[in-house]
Each structure stands twice: as structure tokens, then as C-alpha cells.
C-alpha positions as CSV (number, residue, x, y, z in Angstrom):
1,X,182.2,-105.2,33.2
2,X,182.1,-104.7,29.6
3,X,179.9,-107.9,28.6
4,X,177.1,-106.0,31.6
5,X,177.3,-102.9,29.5
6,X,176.7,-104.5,26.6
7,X,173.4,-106.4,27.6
8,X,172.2,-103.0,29.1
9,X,172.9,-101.3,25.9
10,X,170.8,-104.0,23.9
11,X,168.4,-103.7,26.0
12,X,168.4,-99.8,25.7
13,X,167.8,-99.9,21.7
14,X,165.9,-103.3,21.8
15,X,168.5,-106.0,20.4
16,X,166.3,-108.7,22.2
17,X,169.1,-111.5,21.8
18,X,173.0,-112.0,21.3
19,X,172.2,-113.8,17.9
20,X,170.1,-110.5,17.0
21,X,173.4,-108.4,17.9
22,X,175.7,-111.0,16.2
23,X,173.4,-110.4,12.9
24,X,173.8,-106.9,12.8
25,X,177.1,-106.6,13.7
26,X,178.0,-109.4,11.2
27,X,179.8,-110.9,13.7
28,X,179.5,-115.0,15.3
29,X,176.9,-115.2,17.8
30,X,180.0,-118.0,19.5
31,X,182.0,-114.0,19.3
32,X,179.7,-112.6,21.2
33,X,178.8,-114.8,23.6
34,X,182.6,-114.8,24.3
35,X,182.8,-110.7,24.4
36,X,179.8,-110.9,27.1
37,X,181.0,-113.8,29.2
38,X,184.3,-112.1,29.5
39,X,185.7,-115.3,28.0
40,X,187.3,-113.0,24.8
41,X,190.1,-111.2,27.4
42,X,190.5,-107.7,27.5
43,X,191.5,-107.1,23.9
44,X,188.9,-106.1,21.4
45,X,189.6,-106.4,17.4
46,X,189.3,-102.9,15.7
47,X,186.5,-104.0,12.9
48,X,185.0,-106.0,15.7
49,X,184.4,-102.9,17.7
50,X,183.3,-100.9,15.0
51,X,181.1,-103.3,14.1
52,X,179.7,-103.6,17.6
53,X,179.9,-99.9,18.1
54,X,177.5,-99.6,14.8
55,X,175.0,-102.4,15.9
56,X,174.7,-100.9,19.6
57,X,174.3,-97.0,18.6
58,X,177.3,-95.9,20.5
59,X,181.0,-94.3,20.1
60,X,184.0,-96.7,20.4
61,X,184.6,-95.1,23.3
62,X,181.7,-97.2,24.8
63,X,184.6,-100.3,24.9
64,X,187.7,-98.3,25.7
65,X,186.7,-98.4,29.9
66,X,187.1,-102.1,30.1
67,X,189.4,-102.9,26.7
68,X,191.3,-102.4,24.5
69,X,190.8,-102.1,21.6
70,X,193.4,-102.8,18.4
71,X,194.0,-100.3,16.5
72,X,193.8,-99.9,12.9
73,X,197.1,-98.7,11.5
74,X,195.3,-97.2,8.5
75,X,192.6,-95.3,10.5
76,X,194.1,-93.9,13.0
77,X,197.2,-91.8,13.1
78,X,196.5,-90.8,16.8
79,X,197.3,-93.9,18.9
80,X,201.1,-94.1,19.0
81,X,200.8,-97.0,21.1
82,X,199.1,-98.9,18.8
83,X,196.0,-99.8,21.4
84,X,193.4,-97.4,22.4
85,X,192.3,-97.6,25.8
């Protein structure tokens, strides 16, 4: 589960609390509390995931197992489905 992976990550490069990765991901801690309760569904904003991608010190890949992930229309020419994942 993806909200699993996430604490394990934190834990990995010391993000202590989900306030502490809401702060560096500029995102609401409410966000992601929801992202790791599962409560968020399976889709994942693009800037959220970059932004959570930057703050945990991984690839976006990191989400695309359990999510997926909307795709930017202006960064990505590659998904022709529109969602990565």
C-alpha cells in the first residue's frame, strides 16, 4: 500500500512526522494524512507527486505501483493515456 511506503520512506531519510513531509512538500498536512490513510483514492495530482517525490528523495516512479498519477499535459509528451501508472 502506498500510504505504508510512504511512512517507510520518511522514516528512511528522517521526515519524523506527516506535518514535517506536508512542510516540505508544500502540501496540507489534512493531504497527507489522506494520501497515507488511503482515504485520497488511487489517483494522485501531478504537482502533488512531484512535490512528494522531491520531499521523500525518490523518482515518481516510487507512486506509479499503487496510483496513478495525473499527468501534466505540458510535461509529458509520453503518456498518451493521459495517466501514468
Amino acid at each position: 500500500m502506498l500510504g505504508q511506503r510512504i511512512e517507510q520512506r520518511m522514516q528512511e531519510v528522517g521526515i519524523e512526522t506527516q506535518t514535517a513531509l506536508a512542510s516540505r512538500a508544500g502540501l496540507s498536512v489534512q493531504y497527507v494524512n489522506g494520501i497515507i490513510r488511503g482515504d485520497r483514492g488511487k489517483r494522485l495530482g501531478y504537482e502533488a507527486a512531484l512535490r512528494l517525490a522531491k520531499a521523500l528523495e525518490v523518482d515518481l516512479i516510487f507512486f506509479s505501483t499503487d496510483t496513478a498519477i495525473a499527468v501534466n499535459s505540458e510535461a509529458s509528451n509520453a503518456s498518451a493515456g493521459g495517466v501514468v501508472g
